[in-house]
C-alpha positions as CSV (number, residue, x, y, z in Angstrom):
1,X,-7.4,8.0,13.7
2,X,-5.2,10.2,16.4
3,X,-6.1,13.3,17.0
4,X,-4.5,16.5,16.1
5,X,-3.6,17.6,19.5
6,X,-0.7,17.2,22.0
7,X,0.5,14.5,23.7
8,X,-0.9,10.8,23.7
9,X,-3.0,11.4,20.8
10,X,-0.4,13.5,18.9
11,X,-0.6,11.9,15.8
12,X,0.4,8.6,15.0
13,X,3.1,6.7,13.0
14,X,1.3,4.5,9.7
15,X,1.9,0.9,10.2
16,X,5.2,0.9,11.8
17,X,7.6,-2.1,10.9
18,X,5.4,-2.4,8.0
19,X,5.2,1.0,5.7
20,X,7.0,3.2,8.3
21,X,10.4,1.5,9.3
22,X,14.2,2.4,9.5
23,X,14.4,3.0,5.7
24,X,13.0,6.4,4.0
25,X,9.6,6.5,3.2
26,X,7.2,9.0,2.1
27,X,4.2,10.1,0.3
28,X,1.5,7.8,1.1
29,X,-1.8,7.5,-1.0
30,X,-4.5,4.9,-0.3
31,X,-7.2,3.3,-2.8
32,X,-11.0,4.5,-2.1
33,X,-11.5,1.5,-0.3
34,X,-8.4,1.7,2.0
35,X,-7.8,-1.7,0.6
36,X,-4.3,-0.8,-0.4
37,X,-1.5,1.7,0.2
38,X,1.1,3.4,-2.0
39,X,4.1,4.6,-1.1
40,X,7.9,5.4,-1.6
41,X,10.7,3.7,0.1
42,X,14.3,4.6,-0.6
43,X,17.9,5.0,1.0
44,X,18.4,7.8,3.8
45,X,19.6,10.1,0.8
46,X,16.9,9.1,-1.3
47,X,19.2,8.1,-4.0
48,X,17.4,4.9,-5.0
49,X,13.6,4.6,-4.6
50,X,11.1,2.5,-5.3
51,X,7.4,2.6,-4.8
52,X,5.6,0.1,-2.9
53,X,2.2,-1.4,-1.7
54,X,1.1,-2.8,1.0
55,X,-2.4,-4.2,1.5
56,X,-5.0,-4.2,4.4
57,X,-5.1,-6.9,6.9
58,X,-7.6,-6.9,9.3
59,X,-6.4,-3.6,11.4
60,X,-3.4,-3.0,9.8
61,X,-1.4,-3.4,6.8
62,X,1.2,-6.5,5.3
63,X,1.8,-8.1,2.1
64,X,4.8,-5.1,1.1
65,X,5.9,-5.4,-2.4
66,X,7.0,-3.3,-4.9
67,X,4.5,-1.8,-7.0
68,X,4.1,-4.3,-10.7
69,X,5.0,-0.8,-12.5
70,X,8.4,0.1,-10.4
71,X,11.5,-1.2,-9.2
72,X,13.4,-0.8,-12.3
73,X,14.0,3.4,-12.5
74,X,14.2,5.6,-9.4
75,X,10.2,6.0,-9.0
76,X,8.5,8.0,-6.4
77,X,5.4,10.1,-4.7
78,X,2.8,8.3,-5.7
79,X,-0.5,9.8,-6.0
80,X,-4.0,7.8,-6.3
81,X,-6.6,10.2,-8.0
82,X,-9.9,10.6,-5.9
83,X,-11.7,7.7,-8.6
84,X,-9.0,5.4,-7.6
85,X,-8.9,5.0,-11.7
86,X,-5.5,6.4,-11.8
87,X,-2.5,6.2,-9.8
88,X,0.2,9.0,-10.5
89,X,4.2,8.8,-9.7
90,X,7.1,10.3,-10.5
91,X,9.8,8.8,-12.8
92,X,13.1,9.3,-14.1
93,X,12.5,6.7,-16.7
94,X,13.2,7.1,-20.5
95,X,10.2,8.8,-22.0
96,X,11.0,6.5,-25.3
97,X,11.2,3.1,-24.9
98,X,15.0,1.7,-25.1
99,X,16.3,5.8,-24.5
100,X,18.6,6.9,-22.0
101,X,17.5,7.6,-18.8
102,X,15.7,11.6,-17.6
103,X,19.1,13.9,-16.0
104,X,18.7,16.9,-14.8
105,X,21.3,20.1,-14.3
106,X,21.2,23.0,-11.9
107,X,24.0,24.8,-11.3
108,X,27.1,22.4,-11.1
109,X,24.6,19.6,-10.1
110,X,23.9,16.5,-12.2
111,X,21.0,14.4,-10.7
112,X,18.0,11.9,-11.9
113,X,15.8,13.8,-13.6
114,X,11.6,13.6,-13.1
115,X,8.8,13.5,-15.0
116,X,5.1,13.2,-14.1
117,X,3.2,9.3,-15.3
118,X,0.0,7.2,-14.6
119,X,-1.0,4.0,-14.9
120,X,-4.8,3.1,-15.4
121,X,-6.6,0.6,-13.7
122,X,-8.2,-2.0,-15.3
123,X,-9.8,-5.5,-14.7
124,X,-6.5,-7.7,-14.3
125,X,-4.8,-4.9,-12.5
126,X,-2.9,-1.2,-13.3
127,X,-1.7,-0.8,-17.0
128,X,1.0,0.0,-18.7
129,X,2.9,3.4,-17.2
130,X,2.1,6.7,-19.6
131,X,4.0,9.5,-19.7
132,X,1.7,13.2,-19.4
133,X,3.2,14.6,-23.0
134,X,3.2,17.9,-23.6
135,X,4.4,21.5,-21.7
136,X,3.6,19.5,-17.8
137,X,6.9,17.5,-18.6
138,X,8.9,19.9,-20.9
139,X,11.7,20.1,-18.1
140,X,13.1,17.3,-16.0
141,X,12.5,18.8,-12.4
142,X,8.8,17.7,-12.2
143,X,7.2,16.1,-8.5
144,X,4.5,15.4,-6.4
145,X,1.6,14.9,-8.6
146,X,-1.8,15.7,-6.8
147,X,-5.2,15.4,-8.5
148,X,-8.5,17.3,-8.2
149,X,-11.9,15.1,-8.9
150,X,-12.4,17.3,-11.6
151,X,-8.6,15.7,-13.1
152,X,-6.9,19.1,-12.7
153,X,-3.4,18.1,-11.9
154,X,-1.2,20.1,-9.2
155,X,2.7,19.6,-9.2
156,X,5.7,20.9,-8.0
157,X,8.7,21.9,-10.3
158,X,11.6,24.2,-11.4
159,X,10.8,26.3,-14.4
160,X,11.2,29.6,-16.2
161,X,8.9,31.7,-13.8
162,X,10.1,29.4,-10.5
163,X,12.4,31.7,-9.2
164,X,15.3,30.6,-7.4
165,X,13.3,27.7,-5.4
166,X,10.4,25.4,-6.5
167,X,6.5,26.3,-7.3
168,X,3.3,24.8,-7.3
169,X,1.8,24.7,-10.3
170,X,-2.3,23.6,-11.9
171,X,-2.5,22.1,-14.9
172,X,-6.4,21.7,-15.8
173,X,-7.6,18.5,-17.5
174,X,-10.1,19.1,-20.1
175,X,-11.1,15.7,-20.2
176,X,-8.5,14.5,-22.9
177,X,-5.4,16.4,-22.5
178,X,-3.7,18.7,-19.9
179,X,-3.4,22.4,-20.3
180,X,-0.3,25.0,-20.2
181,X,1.2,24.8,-16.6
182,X,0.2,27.9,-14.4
183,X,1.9,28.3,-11.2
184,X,-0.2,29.0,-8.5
185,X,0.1,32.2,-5.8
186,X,1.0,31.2,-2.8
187,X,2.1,33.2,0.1
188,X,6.0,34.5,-0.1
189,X,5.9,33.6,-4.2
190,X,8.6,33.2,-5.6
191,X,10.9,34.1,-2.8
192,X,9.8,31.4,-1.2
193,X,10.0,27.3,-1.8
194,X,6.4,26.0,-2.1
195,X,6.8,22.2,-2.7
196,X,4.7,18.6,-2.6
197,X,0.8,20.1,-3.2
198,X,-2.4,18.0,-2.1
199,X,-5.4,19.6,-3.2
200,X,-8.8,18.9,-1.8
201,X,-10.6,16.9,-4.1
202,X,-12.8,20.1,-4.4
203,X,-10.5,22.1,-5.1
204,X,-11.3,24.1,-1.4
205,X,-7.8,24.0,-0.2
206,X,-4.3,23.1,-1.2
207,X,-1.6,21.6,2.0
208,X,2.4,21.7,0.8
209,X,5.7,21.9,2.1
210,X,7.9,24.9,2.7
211,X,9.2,27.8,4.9
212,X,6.8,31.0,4.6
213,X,9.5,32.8,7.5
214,X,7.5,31.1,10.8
215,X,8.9,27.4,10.1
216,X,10.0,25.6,13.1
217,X,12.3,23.1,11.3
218,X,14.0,23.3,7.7
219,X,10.2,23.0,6.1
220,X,7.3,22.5,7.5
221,X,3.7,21.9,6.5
222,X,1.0,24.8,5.3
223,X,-2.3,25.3,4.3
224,X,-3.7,27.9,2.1
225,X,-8.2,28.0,1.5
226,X,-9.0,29.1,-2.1
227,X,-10.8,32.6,-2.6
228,X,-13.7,33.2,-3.6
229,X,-12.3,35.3,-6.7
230,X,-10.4,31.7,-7.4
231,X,-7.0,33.2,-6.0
232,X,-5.5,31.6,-2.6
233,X,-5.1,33.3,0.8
234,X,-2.4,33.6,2.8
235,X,-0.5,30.0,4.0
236,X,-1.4,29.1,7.7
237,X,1.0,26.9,9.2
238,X,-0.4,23.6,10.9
239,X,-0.3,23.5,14.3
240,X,2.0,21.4,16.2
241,X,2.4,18.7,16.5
242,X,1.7,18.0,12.6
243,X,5.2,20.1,12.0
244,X,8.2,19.8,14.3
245,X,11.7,20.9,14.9
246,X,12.9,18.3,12.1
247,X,11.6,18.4,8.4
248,X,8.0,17.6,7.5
249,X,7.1,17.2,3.6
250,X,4.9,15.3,1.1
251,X,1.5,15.8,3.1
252,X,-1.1,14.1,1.6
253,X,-4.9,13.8,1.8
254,X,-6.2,10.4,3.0
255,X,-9.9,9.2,2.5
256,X,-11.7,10.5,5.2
257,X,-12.2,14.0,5.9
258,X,-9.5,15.5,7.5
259,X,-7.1,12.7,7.4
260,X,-3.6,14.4,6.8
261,X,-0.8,11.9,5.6
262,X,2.5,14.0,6.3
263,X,6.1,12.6,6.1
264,X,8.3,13.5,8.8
265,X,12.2,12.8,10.2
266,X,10.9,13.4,13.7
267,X,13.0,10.6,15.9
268,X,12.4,9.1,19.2
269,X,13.5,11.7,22.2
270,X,16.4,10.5,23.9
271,X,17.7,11.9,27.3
272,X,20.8,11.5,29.1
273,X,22.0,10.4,30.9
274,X,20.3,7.1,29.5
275,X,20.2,3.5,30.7
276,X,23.2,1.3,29.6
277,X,23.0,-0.6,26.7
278,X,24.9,-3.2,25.1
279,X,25.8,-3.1,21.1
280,X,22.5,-5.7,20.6
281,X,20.4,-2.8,22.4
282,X,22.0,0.1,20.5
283,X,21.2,-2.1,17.2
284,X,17.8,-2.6,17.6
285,X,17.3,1.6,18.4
286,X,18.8,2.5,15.3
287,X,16.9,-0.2,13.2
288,X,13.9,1.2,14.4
289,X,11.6,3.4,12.2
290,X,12.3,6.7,14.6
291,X,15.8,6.5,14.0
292,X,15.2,9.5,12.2
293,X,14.9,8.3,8.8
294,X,11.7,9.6,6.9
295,X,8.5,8.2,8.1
296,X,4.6,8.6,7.4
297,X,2.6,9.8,10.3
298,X,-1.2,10.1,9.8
299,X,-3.1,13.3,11.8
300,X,-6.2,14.2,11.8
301,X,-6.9,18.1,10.9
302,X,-10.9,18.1,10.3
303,X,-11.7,20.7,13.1
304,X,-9.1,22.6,11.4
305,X,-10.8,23.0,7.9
306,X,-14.8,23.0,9.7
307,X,-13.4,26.3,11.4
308,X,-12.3,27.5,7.7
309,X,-15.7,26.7,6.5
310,X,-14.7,23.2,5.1
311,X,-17.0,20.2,5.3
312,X,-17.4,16.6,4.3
């Protein structure tokens, strides 16, 4: 795993040409083995998405499909709980069989709407998707599904007490059924945009996305360490080079301590003037995964959370 520090070891891009290439992709989640990797992959707008899998091979990762429960609706941020029991996603899938398909409206804007599901594992492979009933899905601007061992279920949305911008809200699992929303403090509140949570499996820490006035790009990616009273304190920003000038979002927590998953648009530098190329040459750059599309990029941030008091 790169190290979180600059220059050679600043991080590196996950499987390139195999989970990180030319297309958009984002919000990576392994299994508890490392066996297998989830993860979206859409158009540079993110209009049409899928989620997809990949599976180990020897040092790396091959075998890309699209996941047996997607491919159909505009699916997304995958999330495999710490049990590897359940994998979460986002969906904009018709909550009744044969229905019409989740919109959304803010303002002017009509877009696909989303809702938070799971499939289960079981012995011939993940089941059939389940949508969370209830007040987590009442509105149609629901994302990034991140679970605590305990099942308590973090998310992003848009609702009544959101402000202008999205929260990050806890819903806590009682071991049959998810409770009331209740959107979590963080930093600027709702002035601010506080999107794509990964909680600790502990619930120690939470990392998302968003601007809390010291971003270097249009959002970049924060932590905040619970309180002993339960609250959170105030949002650190990650060092570079885990944020950049260009957007970083959808962190996520991989299986060993201190693994940071974090999607980024970071492209290759480019300085002129620069050696000639042909049209074959200029091709071949732009198909390439730092073409500035959305990639994954894998850091490691475990010194970080042992100086906060965090350990394996």
């Amino acid at each position: 795993m790169a190290l979180l520090c600059s220059g050679a070891n600043a991080g590196e891009l996950l499987a390139p040409g195999v989970v990180s290439t030319a297309h958009n992709e984002t919000s990576a989640s392994f299994t508890p083995d490392r066996r297998s990797v989830y993860f979206m992959r859409g158009d540079l707008v993110s209009g049409d998405t899928a989620i997809l899998v990949a599976d180990r091979i020897g040092d790396g990762y091959g075998n890309v499909r699209i996941a047996p429960f997607s491919g159909v609706w505009k699916d997304s941020e995958p999330h495999v709980s710490p049990d590897g029991k359940r994998l979460f996603f986002v969906s904009n899938r018709p909550v009744i069989d044969g229905g019409s398909s989740l919109v959304a409206t803010r303002g002017k804007q009509r877009f696909p709407g989303a809702n938070l599901w799971y499939v289960e594992r079981t012995a011939s492979g993940w089941g059939r998707p389940v949508h969370i009933d209830g007040e987590v899905n009442r509105v149609p601007t629901v994302y990034n599904p991140s679970v605590a061992a305990n099942g308590n279920l973090y998310f992003s949305a848009h609702r009544e007490d959101s402000g202008a911008a999205y929260q990050v809200y806890r819903a806590q699992w009682d071991g049959r059924t998810y409770g009331a929303p209740q959107r979590i403090e963080l930093g600027t509140g709702v002035k601010g945009n506080h999107m794509d949570p990964a909680i600790d499996p502990q619930e120690r820490f939470v990392l998302f996305a968003g601007d809390e006035g010291d971003s270097a790009g249009s959002a970049d990616i924060y932590i905040a360490f619970r309180n002993a009273d339960g609250g959170w304190g105030k949002p650190l920003r990650l060092p570079d080079p885990v944020n950049s000038l260009y957007l970083e979002n959808a962190p996520s927590l991989g299986r060993d301590f201190g693994e940071l998953l974090v999607t980024s648009m970071r492209p290759q530098p480019v300085t002129f003037p620069k050696p000639a190329q042909d049209l074959a040459d200029l091709g071949q750059r732009l198909d390439s995964p730092l073409n500035g599309s959305r990639n994954v990029w894998r850091f490691d941030i475990s010194a970080l959370l042992r100086e906060h008091g965090v350990h394996e």
